[in-house]
C-alpha positions as CSV (number, residue, x, y, z in Angstrom):
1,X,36.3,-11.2,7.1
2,X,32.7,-10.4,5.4
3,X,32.5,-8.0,2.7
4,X,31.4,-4.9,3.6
5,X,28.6,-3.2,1.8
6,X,29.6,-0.4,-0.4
7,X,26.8,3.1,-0.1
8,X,26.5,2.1,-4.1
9,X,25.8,-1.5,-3.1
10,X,23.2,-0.7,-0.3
11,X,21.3,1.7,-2.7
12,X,21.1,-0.8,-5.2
13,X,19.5,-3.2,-2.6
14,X,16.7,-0.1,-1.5
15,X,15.4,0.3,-5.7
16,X,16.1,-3.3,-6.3
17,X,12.8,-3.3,-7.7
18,X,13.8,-0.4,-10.0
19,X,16.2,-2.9,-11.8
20,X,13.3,-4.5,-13.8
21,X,12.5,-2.0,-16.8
22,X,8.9,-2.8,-16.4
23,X,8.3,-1.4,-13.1
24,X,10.3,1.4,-13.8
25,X,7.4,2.6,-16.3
26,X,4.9,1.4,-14.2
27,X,5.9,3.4,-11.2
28,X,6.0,6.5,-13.5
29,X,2.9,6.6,-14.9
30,X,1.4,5.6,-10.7
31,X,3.2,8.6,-10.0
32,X,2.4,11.2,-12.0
33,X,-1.7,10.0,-12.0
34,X,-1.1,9.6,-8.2
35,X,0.0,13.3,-8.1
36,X,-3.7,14.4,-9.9
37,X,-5.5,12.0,-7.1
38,X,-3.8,14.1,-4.2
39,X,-4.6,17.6,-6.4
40,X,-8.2,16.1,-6.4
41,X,-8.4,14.9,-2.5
42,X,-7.4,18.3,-1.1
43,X,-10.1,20.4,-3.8
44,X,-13.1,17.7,-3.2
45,X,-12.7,18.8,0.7
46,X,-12.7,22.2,0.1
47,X,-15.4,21.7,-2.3
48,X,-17.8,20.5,0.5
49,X,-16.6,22.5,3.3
50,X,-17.0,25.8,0.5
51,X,-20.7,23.7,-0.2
52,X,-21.6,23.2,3.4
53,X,-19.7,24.7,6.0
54,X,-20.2,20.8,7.8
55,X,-18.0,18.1,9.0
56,X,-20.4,15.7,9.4
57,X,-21.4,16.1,5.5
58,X,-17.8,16.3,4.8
59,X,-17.5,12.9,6.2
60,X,-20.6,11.6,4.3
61,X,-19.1,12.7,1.3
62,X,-16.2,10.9,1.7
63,X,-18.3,7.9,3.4
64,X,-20.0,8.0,-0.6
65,X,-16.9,7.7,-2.4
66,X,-15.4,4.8,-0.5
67,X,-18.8,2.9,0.4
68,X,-18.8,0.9,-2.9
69,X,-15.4,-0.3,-1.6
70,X,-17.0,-2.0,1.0
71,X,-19.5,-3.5,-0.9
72,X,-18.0,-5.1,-3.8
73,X,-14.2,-5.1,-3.2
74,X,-14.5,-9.0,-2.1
75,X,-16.4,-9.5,-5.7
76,X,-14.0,-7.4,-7.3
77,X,-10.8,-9.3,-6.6
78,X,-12.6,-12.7,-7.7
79,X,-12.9,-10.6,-10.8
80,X,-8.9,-9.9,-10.3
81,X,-8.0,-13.2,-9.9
82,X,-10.1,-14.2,-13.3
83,X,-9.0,-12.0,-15.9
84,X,-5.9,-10.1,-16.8
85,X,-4.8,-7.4,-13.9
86,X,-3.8,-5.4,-16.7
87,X,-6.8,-5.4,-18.7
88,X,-8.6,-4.7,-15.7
89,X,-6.4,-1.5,-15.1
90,X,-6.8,0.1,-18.5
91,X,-10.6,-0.1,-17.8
92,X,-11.1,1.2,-14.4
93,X,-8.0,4.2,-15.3
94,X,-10.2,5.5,-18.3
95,X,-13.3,5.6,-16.2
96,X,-11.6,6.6,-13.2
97,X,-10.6,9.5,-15.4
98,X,-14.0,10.4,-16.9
99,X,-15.7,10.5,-13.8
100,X,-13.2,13.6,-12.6
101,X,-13.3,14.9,-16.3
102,X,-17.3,15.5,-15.7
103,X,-17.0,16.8,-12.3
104,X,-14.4,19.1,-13.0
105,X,-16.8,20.5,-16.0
106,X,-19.9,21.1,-13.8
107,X,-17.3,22.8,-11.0
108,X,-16.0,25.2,-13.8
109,X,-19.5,26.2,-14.9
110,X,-20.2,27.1,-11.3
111,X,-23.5,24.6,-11.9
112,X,-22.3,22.2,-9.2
113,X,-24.4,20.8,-6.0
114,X,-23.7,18.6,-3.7
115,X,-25.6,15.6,-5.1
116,X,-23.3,16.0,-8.2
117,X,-20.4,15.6,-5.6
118,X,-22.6,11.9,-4.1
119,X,-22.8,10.5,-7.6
120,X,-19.0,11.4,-8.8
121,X,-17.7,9.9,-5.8
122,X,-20.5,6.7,-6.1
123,X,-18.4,6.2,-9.3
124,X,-15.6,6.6,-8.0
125,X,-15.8,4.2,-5.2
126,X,-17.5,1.9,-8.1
127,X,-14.2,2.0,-9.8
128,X,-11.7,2.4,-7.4
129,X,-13.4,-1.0,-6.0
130,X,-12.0,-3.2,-9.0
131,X,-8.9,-1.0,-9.6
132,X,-7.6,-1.2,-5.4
133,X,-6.7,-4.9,-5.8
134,X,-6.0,-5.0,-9.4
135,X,-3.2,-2.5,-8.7
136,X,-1.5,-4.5,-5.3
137,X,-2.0,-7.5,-6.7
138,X,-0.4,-6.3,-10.0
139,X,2.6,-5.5,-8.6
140,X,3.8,-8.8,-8.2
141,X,3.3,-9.4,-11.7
142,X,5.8,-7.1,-12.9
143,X,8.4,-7.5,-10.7
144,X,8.4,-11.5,-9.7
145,X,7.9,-13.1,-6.4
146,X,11.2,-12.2,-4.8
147,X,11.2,-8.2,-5.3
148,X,7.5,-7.7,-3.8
149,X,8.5,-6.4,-0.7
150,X,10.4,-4.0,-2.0
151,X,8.1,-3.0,-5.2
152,X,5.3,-2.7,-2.5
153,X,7.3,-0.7,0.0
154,X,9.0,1.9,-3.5
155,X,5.2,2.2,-4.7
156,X,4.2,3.2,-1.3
157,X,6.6,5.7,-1.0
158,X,6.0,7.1,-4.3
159,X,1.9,7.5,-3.3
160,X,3.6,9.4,-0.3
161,X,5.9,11.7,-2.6
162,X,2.7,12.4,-4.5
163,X,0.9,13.3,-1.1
164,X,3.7,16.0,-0.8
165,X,3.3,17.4,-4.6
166,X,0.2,16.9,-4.8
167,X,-1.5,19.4,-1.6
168,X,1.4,22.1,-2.9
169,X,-0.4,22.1,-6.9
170,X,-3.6,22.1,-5.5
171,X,-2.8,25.0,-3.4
172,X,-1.3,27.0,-6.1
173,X,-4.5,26.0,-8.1
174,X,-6.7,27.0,-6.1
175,X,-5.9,30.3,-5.0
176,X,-5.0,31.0,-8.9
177,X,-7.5,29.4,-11.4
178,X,-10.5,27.7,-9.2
179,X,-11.0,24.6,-7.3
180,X,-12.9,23.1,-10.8
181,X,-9.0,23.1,-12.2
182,X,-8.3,20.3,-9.8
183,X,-10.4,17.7,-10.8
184,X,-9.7,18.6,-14.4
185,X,-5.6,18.2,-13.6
186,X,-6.5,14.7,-11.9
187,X,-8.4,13.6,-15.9
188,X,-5.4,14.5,-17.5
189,X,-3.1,12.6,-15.2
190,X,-4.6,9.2,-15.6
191,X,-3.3,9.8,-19.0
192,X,0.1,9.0,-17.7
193,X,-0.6,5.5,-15.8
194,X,-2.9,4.5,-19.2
195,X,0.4,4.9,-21.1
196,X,2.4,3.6,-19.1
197,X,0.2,0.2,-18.6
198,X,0.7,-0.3,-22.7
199,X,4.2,0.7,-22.5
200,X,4.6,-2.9,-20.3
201,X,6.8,-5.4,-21.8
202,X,4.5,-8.6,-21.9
203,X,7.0,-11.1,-22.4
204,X,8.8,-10.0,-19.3
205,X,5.7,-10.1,-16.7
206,X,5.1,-12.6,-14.1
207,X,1.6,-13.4,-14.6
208,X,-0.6,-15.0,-12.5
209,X,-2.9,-18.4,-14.4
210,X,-6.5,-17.0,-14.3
211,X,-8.9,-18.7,-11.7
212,X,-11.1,-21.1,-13.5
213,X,-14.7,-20.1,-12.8
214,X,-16.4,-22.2,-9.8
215,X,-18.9,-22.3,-7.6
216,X,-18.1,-21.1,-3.7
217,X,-15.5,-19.5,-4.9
218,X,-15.9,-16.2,-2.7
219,X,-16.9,-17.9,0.1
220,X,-13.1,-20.5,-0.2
221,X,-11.8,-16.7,-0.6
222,X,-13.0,-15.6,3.1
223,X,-11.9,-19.2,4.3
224,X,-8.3,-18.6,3.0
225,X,-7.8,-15.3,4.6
226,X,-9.4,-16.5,7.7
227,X,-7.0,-19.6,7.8
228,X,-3.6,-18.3,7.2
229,X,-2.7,-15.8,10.4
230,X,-0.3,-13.6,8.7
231,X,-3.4,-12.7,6.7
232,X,-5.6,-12.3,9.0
233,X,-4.4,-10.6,11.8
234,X,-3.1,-7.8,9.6
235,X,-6.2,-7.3,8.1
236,X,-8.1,-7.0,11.4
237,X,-5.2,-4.4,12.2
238,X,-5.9,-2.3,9.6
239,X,-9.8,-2.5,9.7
240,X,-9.1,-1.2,13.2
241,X,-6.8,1.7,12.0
242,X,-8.6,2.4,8.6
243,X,-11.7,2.9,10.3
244,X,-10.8,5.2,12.9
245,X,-7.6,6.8,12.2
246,X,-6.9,6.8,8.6
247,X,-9.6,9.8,8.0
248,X,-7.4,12.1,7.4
249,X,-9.5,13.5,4.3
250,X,-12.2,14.2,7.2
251,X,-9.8,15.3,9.9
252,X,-7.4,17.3,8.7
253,X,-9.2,19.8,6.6
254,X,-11.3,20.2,10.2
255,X,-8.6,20.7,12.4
256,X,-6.9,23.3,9.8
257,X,-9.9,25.3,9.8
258,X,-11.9,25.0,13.2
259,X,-8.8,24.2,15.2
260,X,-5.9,26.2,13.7
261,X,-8.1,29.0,12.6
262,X,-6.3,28.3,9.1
263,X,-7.3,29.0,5.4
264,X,-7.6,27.1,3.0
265,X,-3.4,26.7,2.7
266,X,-3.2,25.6,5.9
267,X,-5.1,21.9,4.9
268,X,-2.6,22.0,1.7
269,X,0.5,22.1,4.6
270,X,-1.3,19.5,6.9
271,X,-1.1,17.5,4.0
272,X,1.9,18.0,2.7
273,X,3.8,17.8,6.0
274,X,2.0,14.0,6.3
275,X,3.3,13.2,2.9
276,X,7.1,14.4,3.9
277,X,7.4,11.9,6.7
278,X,5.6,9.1,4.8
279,X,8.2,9.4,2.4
280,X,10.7,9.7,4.7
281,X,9.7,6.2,6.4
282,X,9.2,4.9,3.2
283,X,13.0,5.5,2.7
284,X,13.5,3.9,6.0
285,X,11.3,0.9,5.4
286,X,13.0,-0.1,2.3
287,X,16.4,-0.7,4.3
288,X,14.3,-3.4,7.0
289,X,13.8,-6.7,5.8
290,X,11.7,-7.3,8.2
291,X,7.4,-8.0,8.0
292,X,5.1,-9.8,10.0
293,X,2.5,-9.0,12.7
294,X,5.4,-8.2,15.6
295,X,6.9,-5.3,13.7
296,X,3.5,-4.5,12.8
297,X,2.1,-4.2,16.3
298,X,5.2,-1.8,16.8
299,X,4.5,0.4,14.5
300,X,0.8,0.9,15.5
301,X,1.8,1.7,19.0
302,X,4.3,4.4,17.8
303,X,1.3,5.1,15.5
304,X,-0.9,6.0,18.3
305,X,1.8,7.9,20.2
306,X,1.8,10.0,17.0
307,X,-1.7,10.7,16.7
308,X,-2.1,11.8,20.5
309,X,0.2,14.3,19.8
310,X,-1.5,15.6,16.8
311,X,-4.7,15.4,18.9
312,X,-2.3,17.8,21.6
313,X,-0.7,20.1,19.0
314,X,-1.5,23.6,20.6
315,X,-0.5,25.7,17.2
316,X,-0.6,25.1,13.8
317,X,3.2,25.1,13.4
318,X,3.1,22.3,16.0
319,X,0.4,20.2,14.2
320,X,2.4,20.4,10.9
321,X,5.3,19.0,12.9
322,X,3.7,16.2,14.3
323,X,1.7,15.5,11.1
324,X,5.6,14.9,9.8
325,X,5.7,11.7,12.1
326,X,2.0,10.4,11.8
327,X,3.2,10.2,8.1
328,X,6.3,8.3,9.1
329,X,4.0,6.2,11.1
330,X,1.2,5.6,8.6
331,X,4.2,4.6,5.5
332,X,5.2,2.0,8.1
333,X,2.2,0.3,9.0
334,X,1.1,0.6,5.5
335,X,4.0,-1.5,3.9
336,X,4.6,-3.3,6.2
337,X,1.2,-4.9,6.6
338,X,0.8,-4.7,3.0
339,X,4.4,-6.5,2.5
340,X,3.0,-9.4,5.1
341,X,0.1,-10.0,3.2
342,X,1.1,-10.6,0.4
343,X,4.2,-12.7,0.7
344,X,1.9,-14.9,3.0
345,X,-0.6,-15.2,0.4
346,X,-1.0,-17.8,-2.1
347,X,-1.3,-16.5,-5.9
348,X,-4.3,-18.0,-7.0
349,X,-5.5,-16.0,-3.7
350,X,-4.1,-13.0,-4.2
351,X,-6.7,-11.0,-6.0
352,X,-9.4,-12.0,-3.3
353,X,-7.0,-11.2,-0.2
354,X,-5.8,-8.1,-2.0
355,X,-9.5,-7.2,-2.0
356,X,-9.9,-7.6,1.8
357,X,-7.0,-5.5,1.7
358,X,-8.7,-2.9,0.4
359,X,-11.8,-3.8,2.2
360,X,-9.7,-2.8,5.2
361,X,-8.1,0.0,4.3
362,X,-10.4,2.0,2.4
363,X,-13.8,0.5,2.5
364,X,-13.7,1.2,6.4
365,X,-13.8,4.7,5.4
366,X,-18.0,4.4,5.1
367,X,-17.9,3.4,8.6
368,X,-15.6,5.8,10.3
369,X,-15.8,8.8,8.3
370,X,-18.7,9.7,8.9
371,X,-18.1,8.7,12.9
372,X,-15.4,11.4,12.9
373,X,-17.0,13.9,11.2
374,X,-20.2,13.7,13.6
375,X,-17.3,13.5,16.5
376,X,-15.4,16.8,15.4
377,X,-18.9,18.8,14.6
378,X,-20.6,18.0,17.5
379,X,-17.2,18.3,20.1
380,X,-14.0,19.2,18.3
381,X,-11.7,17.4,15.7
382,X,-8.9,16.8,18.5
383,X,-11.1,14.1,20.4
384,X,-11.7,12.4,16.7
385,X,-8.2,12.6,16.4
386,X,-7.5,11.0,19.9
387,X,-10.2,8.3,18.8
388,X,-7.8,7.5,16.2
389,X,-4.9,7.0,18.4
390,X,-6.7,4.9,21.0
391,X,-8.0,2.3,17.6
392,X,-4.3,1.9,16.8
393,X,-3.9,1.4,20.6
394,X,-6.3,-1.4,20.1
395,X,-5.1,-3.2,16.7
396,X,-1.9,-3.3,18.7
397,X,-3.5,-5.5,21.6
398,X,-5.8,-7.5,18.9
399,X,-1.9,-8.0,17.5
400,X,-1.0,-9.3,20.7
401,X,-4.0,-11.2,21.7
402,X,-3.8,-13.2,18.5
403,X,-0.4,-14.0,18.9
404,X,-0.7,-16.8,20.8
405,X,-0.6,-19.0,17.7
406,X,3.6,-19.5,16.2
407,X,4.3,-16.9,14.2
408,X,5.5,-17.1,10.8
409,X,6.7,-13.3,10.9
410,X,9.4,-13.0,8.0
411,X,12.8,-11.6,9.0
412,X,12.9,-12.4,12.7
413,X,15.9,-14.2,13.9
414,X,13.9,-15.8,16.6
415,X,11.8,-18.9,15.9
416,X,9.3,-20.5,18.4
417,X,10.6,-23.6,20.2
418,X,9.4,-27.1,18.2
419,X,7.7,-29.6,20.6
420,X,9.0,-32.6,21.2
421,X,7.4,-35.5,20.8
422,X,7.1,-38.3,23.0
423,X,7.8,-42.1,22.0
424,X,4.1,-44.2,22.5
425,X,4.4,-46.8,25.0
């Protein structure tokens, strides 16, 4: 008879990826630094609706920090694939942290305007464009190619356990010391991922031979992703779902405070609630083996069912419930189209696809946020909401359209049927 897998034995297969000591610190330091992003998030969008009183500047403002996302991420993971990740990481963390150091300042000396916000988040996006890829594609560098799936879905999680913490201390903050404290929390706590980053054992990473410099190289980058179709029909998911649905920065604050009548708390338990469940199908995702683009078009139509609910939530009480499942719904698509995406990519690609990645995840956010904010100002944040659940509607039929080519989908039993080939006469 098989062995049966002992509780101790299954855990150890969930943090497998917690075995190797250089993930372990890596993790740490994402985590605590993560924590200060989500402290920042939640005070930037009070910042502008305290500023403005407007969703469709809210959504501006976010467009700003996440436009130069769209603009250079595909140069910034050429950049990934031709120098050291973890060079590149020590850079983009130090600015990353100056750029909330200064804004914090000019929010605590009560000299801030909203153009101050524009240019902080121009940086930011500037930044986060080279760090986004850097840090996916770094993953695999620490842990080796056989642990990436579950690294990817651990680190995912531990964003989401941030999103919990994160809302909570920027609540306290807020109603104690001053929104300005929040961006000055966030400073500090890229102290913890620099740290960590030169705490890395060298000798024990995985790295990745640098891309000899080349003409076309950017352009053989787009070719690649177009090429291989477990790369890009997840990415078309996502630009899909990032666009329309994944502003929650825009949305949620807006339904907590036109919707729900709520304070300023009630964004911070929006939040938080999200967070819970993405943690909570982060724990659930690291016991499936499986990836690929028909679990993925599963998950986005539970993903849809989700947001339609949110979009129906009559009371705040209900919203914060069903906010519990988009987060279950959001962890899964995000892993597991991250997971296919990578283990489908070749290394010397990674950096570039990595970037589209990004491209699709965040640098959609130009595009749509500013969509939903117009949306929720001009009729009411539950149609922008619903507009979110019919897009992941939609990536779920572009999943299906597309599937007409055999699927190389990882961890399906099922395999399509091999032609057979007739003799010539």
């Amino acid at each position: 008879m098989p062995a049966t897998a002992t509780p101790s034995g299954r855990l150890h297969q969930l943090g497998a990826a917690l075995t190797v000591p250089n993930f372990r610190r890596y993790v740490s330091g994402q985590a605590l630094s993560l924590v200060g992003t989500w402290v920042e998030t939640v005070a930037q969008g009070l910042l502008v609706l305290h500023l403005t009183h407007s969703g469709t500047l809210l959504g501006l403002t976010t467009a700003t920090r996440y436009a130069p996302v769209l603009l250079l991420s595909p140069y910034a993971g050429l950049l990934v694939d031709r120098f050291p990740k973890r060079r590149i990481l020590l850079m983009t963390q130090i600015g990353l942290g100056l750029v909330s150091l200064a804004l914090g300042l000019v929010v605590l000396t009560g000299a801030v305007r909203l153009w101050q916000v524009f240019v902080a988040g121009i940086a930011f996006g500037t930044l986060s464009a080279v760090d986004n890829p850097a840090r996916q594609a770094f993953v695999s560098e620490v842990v080796g190619p056989a642990l990436v799936r579950n690294a990817v879905t651990l680190n995912s999680t531990l964003v989401n356990v941030a999103r919990v913490i994160g809302p909570t201390i920027a609540a306290l903050v807020v109603d104690s010391v001053g929104i300005g404290w929040c961006f000055i929390i966030n400073a500090g706590s890229f102290l913890a991922t620099i740290a960590s980053l030169l705490a890395l054992d060298t000798a024990q990473l995985h790295p990745t031979a640098p891309t000899a410099r080349a003409r076309g190289q950017l352009r053989a980058g787009f070719r690649y992703a177009a090429g291989v179709p477990d790369v890009a029909r997840p990415l078309l998911m996502m630009a899909l779902i990032g666009t329309f649905a994944f502003e929650f920065e825009v949305t949620l604050p807006l339904l907590a405070k036109d919707t729900f009548k709520g304070g300023d708390d009630a964004y911070g338990w929006l939040l938080g609630a999200f967070g819970l469940g993405a943690v909570a199908g982060g724990l659930y995702a690291l016991g499936k083996a499986k990836t690929g683009v028909t679990r993925l078009k599963r998950v986005a139509l539970g993903y849809a069912a989700a947001m339609a609910a949110l979009a129906l939530a009559p009371t705040l009480a209900a919203g914060i419930g069903v906010c519990f499942f988009v987060g279950v719904a959001t962890i899964l698509f995000l892993t597991t189209g991250n997971s296919t995406v990578q283990l489908a990519s070749d290394p010397n690609y990674r950096g570039r696809v990595m970037a589209l990645w990004s491209v699709a995840l965040v640098g959609s956010t130009p595009i749509g946020a500013p969509i939903v904010g117009a949306i929720s100002e001009a009729f009411t944040p539950r149609i922008a909401v619903g507009l979110g659940a019919l897009a992941c509607v939609a990536a779920a039929l572009v999943g299906q359209f597309l599937m007409a080519t055999p699927s190389t989908d990882r961890g399906n039993k099922r395999r399509a049927p091999r032609k057979r080939l007739r003799p010539r006469r």
